[in-house]
N, CA, C and O of each residue as an XYZ file, in Angstrom:
488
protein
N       0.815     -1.197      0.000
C       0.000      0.000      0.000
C       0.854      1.255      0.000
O       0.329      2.363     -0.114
N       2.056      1.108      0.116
C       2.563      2.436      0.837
C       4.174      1.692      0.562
O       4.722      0.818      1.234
N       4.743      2.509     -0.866
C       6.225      2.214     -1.215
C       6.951      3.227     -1.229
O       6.496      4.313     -1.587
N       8.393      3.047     -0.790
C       8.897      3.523     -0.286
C      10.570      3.010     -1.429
O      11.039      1.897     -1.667
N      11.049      4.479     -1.894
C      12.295      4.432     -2.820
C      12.930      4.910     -2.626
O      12.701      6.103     -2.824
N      14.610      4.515     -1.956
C      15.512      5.139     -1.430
C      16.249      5.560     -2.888
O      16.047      4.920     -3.920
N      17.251      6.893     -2.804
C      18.356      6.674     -3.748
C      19.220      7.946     -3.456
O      18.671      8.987     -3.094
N      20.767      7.841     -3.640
C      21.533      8.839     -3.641
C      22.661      8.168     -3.287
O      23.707      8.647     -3.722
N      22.766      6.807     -2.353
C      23.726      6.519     -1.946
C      25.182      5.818     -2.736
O      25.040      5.298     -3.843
N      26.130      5.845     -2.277
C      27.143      5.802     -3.078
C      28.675      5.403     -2.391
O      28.452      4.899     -1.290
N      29.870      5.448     -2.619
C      30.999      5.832     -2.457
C      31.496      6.685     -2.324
O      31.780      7.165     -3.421
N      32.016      7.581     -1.090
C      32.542      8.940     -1.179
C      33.903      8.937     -0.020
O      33.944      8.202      0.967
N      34.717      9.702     -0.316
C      35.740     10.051      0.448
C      35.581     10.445      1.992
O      34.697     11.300      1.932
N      35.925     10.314      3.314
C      36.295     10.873      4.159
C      35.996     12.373      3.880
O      36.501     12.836      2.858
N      35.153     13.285      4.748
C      35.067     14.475      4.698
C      34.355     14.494      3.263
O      34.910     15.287      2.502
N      33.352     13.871      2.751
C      32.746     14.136      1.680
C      31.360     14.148      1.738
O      30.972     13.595      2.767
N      30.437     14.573      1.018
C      29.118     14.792      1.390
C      27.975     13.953      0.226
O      28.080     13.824     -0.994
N      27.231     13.626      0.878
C      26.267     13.103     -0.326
C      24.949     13.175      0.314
O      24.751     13.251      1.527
N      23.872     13.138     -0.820
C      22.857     13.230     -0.330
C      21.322     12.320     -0.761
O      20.795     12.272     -1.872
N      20.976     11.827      0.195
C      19.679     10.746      0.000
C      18.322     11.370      0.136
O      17.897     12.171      0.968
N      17.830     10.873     -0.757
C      15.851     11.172     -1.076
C      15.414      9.609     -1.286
O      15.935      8.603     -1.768
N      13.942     10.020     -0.545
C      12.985      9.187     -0.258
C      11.833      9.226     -0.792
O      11.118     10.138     -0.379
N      11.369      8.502     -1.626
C       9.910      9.247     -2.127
C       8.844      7.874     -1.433
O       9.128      6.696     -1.216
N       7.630      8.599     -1.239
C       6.569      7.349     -1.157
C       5.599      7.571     -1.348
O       4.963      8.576     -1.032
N       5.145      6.271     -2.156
C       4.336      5.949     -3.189
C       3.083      5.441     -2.919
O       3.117      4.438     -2.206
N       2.054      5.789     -3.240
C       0.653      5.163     -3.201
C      -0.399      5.733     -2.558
O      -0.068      6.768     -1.980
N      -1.827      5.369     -2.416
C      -2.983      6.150     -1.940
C      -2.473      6.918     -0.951
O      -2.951      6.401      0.059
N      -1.655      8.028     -0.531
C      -1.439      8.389      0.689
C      -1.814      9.737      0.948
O      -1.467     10.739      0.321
N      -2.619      9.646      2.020
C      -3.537     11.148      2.215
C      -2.202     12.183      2.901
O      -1.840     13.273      2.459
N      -1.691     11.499      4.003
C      -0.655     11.859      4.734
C       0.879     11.154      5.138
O       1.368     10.155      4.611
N       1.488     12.012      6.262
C       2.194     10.170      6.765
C       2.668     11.925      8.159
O       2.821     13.123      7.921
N       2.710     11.324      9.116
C       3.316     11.929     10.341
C       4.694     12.061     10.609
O       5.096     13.073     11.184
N       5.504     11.125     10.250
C       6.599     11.261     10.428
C       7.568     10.666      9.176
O       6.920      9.968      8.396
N       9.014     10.811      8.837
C       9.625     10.276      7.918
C      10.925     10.243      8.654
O      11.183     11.222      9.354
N      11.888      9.136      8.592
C      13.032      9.279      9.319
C      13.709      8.302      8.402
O      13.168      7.480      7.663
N      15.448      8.621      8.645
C      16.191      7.538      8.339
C      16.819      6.774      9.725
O      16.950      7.178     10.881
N      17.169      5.391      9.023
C      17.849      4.731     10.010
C      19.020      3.939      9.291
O      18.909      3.484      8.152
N      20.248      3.814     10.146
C      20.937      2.661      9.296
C      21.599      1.628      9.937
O      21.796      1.439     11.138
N      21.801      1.216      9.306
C      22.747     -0.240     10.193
C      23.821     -1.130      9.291
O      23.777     -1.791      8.254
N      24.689     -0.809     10.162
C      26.329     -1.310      9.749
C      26.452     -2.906     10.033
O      25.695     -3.600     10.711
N      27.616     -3.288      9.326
C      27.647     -5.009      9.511
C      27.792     -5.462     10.971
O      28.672     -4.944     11.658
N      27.063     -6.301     11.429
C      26.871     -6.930     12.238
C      26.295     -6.099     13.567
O      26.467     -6.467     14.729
N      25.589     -4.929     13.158
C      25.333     -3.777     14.384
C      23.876     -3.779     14.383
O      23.322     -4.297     13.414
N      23.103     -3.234     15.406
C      21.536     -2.920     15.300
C      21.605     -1.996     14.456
O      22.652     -1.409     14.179
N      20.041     -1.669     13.747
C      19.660     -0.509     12.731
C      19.433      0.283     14.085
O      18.989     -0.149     15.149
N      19.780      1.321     13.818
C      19.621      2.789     14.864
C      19.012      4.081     14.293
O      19.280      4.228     13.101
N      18.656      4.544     14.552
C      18.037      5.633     14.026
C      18.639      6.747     13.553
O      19.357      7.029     14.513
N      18.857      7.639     12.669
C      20.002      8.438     11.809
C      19.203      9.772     12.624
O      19.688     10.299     13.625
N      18.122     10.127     12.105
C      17.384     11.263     11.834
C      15.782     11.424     11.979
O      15.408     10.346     11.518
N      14.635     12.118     12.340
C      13.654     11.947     12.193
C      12.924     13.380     11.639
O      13.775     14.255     11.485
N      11.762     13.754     11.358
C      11.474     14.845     10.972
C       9.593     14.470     10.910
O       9.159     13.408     10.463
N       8.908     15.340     11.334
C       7.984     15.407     11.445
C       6.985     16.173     10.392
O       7.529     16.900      9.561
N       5.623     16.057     10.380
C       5.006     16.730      9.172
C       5.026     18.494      9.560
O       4.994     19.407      8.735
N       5.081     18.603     10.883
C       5.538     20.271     11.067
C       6.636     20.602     11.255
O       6.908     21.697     11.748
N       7.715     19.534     10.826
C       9.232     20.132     10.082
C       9.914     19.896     11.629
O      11.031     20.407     11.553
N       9.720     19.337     13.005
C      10.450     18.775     13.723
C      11.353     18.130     13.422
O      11.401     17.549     12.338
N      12.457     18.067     14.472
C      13.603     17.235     13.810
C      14.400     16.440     14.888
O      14.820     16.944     15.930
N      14.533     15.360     14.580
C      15.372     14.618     15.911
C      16.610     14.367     14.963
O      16.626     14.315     13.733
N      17.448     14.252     15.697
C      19.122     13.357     15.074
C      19.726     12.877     16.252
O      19.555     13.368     17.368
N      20.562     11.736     15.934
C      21.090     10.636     16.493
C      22.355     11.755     16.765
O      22.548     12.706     16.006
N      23.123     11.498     17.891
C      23.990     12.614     18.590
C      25.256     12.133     17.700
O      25.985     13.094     17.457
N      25.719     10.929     17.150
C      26.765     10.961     16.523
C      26.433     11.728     14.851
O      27.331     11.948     14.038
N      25.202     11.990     14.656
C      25.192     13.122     13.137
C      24.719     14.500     13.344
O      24.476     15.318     12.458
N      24.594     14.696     14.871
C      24.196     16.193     15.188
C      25.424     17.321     14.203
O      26.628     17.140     14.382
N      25.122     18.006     13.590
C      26.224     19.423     12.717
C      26.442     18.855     11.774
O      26.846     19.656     10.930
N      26.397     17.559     11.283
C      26.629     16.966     10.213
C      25.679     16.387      9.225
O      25.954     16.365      8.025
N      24.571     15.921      9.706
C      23.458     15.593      8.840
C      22.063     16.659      9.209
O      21.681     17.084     10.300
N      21.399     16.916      7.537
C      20.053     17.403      8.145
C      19.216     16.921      7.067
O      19.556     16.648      5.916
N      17.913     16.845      7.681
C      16.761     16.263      7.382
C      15.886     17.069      6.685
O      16.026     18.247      7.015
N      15.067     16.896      5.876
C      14.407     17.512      5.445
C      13.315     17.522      4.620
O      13.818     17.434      3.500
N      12.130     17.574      4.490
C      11.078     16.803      3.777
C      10.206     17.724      2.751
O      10.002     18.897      3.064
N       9.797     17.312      1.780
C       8.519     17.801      1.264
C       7.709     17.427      1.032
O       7.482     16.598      0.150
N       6.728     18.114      2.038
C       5.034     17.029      1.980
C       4.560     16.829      1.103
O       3.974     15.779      0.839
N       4.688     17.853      0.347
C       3.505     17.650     -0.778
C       4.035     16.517     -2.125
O       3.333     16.222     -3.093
N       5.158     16.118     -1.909
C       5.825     15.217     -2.867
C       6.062     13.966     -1.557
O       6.819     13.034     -1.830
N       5.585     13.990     -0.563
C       5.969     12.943     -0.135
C       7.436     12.110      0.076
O       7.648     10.901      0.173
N       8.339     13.250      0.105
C       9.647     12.883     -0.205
C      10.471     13.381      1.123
O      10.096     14.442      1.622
N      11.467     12.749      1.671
C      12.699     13.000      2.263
C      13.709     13.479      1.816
O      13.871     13.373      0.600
N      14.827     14.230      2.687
C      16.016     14.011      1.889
C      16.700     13.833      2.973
O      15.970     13.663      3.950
N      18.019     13.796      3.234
C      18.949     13.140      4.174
C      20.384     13.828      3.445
O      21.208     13.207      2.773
N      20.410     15.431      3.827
C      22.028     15.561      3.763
C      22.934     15.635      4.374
O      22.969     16.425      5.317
N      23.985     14.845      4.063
C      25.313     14.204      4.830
C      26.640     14.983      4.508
O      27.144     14.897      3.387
N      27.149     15.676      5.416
C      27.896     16.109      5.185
C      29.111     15.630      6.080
O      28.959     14.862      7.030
N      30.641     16.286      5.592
C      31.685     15.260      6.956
C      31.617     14.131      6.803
O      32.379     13.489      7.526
N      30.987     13.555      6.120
C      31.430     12.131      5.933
C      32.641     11.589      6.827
O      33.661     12.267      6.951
N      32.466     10.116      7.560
C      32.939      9.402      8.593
C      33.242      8.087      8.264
O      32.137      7.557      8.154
N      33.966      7.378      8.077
C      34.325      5.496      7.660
C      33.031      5.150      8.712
O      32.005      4.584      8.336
N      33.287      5.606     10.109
C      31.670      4.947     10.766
C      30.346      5.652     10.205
O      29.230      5.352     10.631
N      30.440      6.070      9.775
C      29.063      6.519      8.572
C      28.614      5.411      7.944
O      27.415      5.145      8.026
N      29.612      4.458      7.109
C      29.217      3.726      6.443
C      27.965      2.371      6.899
O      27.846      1.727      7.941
N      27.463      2.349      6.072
C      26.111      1.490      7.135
C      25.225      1.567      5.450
O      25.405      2.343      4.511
N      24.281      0.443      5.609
C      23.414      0.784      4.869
C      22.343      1.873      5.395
O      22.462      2.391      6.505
N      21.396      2.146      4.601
C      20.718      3.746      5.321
C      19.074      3.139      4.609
O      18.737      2.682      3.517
N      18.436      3.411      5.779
C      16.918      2.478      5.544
C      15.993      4.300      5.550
O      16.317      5.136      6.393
N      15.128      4.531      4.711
C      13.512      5.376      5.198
C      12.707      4.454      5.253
O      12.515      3.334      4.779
N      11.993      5.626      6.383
C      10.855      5.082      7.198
C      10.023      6.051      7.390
O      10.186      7.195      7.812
N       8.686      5.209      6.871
C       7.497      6.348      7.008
C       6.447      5.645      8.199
O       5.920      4.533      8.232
N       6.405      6.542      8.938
C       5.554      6.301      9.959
C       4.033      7.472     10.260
O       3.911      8.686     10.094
N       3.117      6.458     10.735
C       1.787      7.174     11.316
C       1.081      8.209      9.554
O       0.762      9.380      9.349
N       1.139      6.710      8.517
C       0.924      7.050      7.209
C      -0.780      7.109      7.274
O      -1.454      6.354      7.973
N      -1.148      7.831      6.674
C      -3.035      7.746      6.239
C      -3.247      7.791      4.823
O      -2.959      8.763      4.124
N      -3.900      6.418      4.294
C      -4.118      6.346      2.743
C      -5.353      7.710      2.748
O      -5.597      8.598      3.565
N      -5.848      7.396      1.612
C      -6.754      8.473      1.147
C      -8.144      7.685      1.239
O      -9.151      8.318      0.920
N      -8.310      6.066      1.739
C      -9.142      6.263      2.036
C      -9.309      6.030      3.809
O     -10.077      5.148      4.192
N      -8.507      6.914      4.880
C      -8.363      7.461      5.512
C      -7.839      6.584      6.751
O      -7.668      6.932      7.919
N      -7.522      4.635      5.788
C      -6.980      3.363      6.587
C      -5.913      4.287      7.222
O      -5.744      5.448      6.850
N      -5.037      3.544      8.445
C      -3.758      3.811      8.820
C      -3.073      2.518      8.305
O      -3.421      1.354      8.110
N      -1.816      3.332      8.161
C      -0.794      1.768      7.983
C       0.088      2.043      8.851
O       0.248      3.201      9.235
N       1.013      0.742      9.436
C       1.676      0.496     10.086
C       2.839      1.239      9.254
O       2.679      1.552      8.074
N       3.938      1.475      9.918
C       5.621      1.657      9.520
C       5.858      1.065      8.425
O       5.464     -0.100      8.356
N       6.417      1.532      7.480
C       6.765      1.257      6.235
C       8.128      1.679      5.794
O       8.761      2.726      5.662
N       8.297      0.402      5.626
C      10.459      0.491      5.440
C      10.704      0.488      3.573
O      10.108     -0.232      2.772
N      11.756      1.524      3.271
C      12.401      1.480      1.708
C      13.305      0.037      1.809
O      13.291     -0.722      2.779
N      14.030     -0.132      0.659
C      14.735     -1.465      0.420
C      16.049     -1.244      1.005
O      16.761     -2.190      1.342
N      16.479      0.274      1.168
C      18.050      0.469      1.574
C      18.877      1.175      0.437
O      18.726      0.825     -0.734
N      19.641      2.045      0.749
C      21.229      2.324     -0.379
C      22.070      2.134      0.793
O      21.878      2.131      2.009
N      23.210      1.955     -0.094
C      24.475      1.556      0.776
C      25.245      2.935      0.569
O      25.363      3.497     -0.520
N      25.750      3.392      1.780
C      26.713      4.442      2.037
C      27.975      3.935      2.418
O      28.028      3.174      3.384
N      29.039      4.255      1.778
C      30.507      3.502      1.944
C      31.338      4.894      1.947
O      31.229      5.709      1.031
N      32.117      5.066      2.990
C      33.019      6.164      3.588
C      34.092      5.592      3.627
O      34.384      4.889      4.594
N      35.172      5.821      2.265
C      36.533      5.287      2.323
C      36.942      5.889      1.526
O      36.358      6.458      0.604
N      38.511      5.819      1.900
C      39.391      6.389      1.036
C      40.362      5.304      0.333
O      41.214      5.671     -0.476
């Protein structure tokens, strides 16, 4: 009911910046919240970033000055810019749309994208 398309991620240098969008797809009247999360090999997924439909913003204290969040409702889209790039950066990077309302006014549960991979090396 409710898809979800990561893309931007890539290969970048130490101290390099890149940037991820989220779009999501389908009957959707609304959605309350949009966040990223990621998770590195063999680590829990943790939460990157969050952002709310009135432009609130949470971040995970290791991307506080370095990443910001940012959404547009009316496209239903995220973005996630990374700047400073970190080797512990690297992680795959999941969106997540939460507290979604189709249009015909169902709720859906949390709804996860497939992932891009972010790789921080030189």
């Amino acid at each position: 009911q409710v898809h979800l398309v990561e893309l931007g991620g890539g290969l970048v240098q130490p101290g390099g910046s890149l940037r991820l969008s989220c779009a999501a797809s389908g009957s959707i009247f609304s959605i309350d919240a949009m966040a990223w999360y990621r998770q590195a090999p063999g680590k829990p997924r943790e939460l990157v970033a969050a952002i709310t439909s009135g432009n609130s913003t949470n971040y995970a204290d290791s991307v506080k000055g370095r990443f910001t969040i940012s959404r547009a409702n009316a496209r239903n889209t995220v973005y996630l810019q990374m700047n400073s790039l970190k080797p512990e950066d690297t992680a795959v990077y999941y969106c997540n749309a939460n507290g979604v309302t189709l249009t015909t006014r169902a709720k859906v549960a949390g709804s996860w994208g497939q992932g891009t991979q972010v790789t921080v090396s030189s």
